[in-house]
C-alpha positions in Angstrom: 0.0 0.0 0.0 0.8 3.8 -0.8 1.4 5.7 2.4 -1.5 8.3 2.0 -3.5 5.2 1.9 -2.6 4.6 5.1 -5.7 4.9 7.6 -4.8 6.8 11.2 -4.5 3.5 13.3 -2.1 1.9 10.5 -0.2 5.3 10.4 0.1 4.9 14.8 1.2 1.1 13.9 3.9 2.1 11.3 4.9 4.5 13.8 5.4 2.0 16.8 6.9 0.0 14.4 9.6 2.5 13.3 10.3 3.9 16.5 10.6 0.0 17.8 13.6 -0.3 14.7 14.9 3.0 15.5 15.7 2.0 19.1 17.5 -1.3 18.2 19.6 0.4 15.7 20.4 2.5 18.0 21.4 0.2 21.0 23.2 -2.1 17.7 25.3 1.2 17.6 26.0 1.4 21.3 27.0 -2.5 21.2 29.5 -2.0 18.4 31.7 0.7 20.0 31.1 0.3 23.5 34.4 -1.5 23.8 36.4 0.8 22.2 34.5 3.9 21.8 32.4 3.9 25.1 31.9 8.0 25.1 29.7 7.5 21.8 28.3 4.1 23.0 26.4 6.5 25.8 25.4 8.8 23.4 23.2 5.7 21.6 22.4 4.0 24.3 20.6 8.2 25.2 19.0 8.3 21.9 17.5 4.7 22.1 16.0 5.8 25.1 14.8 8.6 23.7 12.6 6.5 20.9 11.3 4.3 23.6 9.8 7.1 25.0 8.2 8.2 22.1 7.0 4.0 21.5 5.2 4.0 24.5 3.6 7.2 23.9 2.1 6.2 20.5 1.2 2.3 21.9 -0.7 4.2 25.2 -2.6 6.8 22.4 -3.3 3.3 19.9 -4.7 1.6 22.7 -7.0 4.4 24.2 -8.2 5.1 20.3 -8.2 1.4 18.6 -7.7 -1.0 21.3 -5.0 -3.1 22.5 -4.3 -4.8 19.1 -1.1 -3.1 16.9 -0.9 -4.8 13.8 2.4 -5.6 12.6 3.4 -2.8 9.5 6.8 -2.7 8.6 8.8 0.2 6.7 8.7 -2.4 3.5 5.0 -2.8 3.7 4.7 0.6 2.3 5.5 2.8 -0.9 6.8 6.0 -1.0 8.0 5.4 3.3 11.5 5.5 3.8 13.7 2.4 4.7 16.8 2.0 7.3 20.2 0.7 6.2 20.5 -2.9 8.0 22.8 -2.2 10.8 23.6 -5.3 11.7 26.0 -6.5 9.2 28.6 -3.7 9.8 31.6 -5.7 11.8 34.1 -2.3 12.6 32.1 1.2 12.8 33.4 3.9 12.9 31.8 7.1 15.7 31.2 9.5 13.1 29.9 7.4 10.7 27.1 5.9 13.5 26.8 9.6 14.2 26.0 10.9 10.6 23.5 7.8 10.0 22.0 8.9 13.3 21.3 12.4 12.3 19.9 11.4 9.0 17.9 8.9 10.8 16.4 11.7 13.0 15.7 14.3 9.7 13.8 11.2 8.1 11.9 10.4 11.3 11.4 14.0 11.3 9.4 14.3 8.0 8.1 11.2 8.4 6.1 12.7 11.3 5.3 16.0 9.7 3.5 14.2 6.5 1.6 11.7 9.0 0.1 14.7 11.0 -0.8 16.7 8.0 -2.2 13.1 7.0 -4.4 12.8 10.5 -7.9 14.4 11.1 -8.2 13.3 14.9 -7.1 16.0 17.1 -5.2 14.0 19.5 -3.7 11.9 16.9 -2.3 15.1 14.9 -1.5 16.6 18.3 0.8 13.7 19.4 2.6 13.4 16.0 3.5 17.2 15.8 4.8 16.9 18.8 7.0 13.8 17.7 7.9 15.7 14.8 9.2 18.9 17.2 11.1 16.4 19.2 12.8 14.5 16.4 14.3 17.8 15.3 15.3 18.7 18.9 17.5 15.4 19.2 19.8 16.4 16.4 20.5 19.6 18.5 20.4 17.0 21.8 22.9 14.8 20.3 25.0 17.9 19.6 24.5 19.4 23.4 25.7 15.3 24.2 29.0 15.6 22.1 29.9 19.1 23.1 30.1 17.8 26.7 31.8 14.3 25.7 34.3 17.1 24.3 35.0 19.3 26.8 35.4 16.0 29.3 38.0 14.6 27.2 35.9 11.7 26.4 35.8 12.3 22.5 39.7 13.1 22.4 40.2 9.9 23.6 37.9 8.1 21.4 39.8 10.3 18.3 43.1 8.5 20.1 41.7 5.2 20.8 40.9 5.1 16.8 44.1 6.2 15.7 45.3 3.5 17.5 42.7 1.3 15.9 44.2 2.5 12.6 47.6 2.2 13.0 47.3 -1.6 14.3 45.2 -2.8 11.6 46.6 -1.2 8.6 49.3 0.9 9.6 51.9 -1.8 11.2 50.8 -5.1 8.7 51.5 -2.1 5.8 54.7 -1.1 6.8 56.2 -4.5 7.6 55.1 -5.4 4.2 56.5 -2.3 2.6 59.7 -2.5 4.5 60.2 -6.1 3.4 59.3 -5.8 0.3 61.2 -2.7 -0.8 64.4 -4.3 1.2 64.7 -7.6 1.1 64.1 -8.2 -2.9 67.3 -5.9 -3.7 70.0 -8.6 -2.7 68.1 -10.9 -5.7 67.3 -8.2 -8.1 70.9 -6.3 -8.1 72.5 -9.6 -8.0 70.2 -10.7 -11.4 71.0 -7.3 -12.6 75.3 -7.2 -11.8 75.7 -10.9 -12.7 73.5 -11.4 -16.1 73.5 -7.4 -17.8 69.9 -8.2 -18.9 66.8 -6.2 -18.3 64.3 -8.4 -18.7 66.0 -11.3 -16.9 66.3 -8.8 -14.0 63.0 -8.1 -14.7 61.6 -11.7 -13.9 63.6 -12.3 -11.2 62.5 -9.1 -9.3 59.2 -10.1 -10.3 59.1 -13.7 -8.7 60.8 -12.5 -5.6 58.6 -9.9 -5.0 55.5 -11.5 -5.7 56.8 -14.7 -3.5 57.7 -12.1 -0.6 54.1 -10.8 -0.7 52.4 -14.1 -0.3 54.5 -15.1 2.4 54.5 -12.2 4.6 50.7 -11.7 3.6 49.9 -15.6 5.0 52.5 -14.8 8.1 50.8 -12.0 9.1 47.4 -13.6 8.9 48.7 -16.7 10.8 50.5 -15.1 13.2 47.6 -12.8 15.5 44.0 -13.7 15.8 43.5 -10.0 16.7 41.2 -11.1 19.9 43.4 -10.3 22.4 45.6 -7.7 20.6 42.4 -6.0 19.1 44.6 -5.6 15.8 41.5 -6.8 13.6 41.2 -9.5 11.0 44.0 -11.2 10.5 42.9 -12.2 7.1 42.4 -8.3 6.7 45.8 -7.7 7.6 47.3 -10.3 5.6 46.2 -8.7 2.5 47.3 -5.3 3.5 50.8 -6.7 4.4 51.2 -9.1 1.1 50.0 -5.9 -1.1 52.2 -3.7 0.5 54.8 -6.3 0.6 54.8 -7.3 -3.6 54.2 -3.4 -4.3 57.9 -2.4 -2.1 59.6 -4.8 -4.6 57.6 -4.2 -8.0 58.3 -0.7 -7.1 62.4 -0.9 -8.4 61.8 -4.1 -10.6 59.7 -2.3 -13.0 62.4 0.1 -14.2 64.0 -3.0 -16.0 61.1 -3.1 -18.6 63.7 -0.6 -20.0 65.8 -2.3 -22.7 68.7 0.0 -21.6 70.4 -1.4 -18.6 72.7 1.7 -17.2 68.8 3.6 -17.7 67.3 1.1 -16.1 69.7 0.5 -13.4 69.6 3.9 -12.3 66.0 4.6 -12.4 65.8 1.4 -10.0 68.4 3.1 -7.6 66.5 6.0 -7.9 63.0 4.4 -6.7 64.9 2.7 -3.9 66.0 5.8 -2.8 62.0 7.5 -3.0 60.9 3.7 -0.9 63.2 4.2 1.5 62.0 8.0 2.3 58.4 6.6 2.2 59.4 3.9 4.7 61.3 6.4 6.9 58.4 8.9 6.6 55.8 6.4 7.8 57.9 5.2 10.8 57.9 8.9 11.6 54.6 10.0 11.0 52.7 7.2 12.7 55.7 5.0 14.7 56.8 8.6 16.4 60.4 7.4 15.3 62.5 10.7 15.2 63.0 11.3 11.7 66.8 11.2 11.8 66.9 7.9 13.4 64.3 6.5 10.6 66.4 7.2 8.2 69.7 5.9 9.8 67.6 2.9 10.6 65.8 2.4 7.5 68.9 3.5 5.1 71.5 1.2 6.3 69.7 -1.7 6.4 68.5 -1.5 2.5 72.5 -0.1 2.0 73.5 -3.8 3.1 71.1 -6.1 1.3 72.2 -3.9 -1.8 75.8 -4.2 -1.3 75.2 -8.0 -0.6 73.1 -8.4 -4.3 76.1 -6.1 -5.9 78.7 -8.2 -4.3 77.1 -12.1 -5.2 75.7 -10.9 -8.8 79.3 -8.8 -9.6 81.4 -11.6 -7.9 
């Protein structure tokens, strides 16, 4: 059925009904970042509250008008209503993505009762959902109040530290290893390809397998080696993948230049792009390992200096 077929009883039913989903999306909010986010997880846990309140205002009103019978009308039973994004199936959320669905959630609830009482012709009926409608757009500005004092506590700082932390577990660390790996350890092999056989796309082939191999087995190490329960860094199949990209890409990086037929061209564009991984790498440790810059460097460029040397020495000797 057409919503402005709806009759005034159905419209209270599709009401309790909404409110009802409301609510658990809300508290299926709460649940997924009370662990790590618990300043947001309160915020939520307020709002579901908030659409009980307004359930058991539009049950009492049903029963005092139509009797104790609601019949069951869901958001999908009707054209032209609008319908909530599933909630459930989202395994990692993020606060201000729960917080942007909530406030679009509350305009849409908004509207929702605006058209209904327009729709209404019984005076307590309209009366009840204009006054929904007022509070709907109040909570946005509630929610707001709710944050502002989450912030001045400190509560939301730590949340915005608590997900950096998040971040640099799950994608940050995996990444860099792989990087790091890749970009150092397939120089011995490729520079020793390149100094013992002069030929580009030998080189080429070599750097290839190696770097391909190295992603697959850092990518499976990483995923074997952390469950992410305890440690709370994630998926570890997740993390695989981030570490086994990362890993192939730091050693496709300087294998690629050998697709040049020239080999002196080729072999110091390749020295070149080592040079641009190895800032990358050092940059990264700095930015999100707080690793002094200088001491990156030191760390990072001496290491990659000795697998080099070792591929120069073996491929030259």
């Amino acid at each position: 059925m057409h919503f402005k077929e709806l009759t005034e009883s159905q419209i209270l039913a599709l009401a309790v009904t909404a409110e009802e989903e409301d609510a658990h999306i809300y508290r299926d909010f709460a649940e997924s970042l009370r662990e790590e986010f618990p300043a947001s997880a309160e915020l939520f846990e307020k709002m579901a509250s908030e659409e009980d309140g307004h359930r058991h205002r539009l049950i009492e009103l049903y029963r005092t008008k139509f009797g104790n019978h609601i019949p069951l009308i869901r958001r999908q039973d009707v054209k032209g209503f609008y319908n909530r994004r599933p909630s459930w199936y989202r395994r990692s959320l993020r606060p201000e993505h729960a917080r942007e669905e909530a406030a679009l959630m509350e305009i849409e609830a908004q509207h929702f009762y605006e058209t209904a009482a327009k729709q209404a012709s019984d005076a307590a009926i309209r009366q009840l959902l204009g006054d929904l409608a007022q509070e709907e757009s109040r909570h946005e500005e509630k929610a707001i109040s709710i944050n502002e004092a989450q912030t001045e506590s400190g509560a939301v700082e730590l949340e915005l530290e608590a997900g950096r932390r998040m971040f640099v577990l799950r994608f940050v660390q995996p990444g860099l290893a792989g990087l790091m790996d890749g970009s150092v350890s397939t120089l011995a092999p490729l520079f020793a390809a390149a100094f013992a056989t002069a030929n580009t796309m030998a080189t080429f082939k070599v750097g290839l397998a190696a770097s391909v191999g190295a992603g697959i087995s850092m990518g499976f190490a990483e995923a074997l080696s952390d469950d992410g329960k305890l440690s709370g860094r994630g998926s570890p199949w997740l993390r695989g993948v981030v570490c086994g990209l990362m890993t192939t890409l730091g050693g496709l990086g300087h294998t690629i230049p050998f697709l040049i037929s020239d080999f002196h061209s080729a072999l110091v564009i390749a020295c070149l792009v080592v040079a641009v991984e190895l800032a990358v790498i050092s940059w990264i440790r700095k930015r999100y390992m707080d690793t002094p810059l200088l001491s990156a460097i030191f760390q990072v460029v001496v290491g990659g200096v000795l697998v080099f040397l070792v591929g120069w020495l073996i491929g030259a000797g």
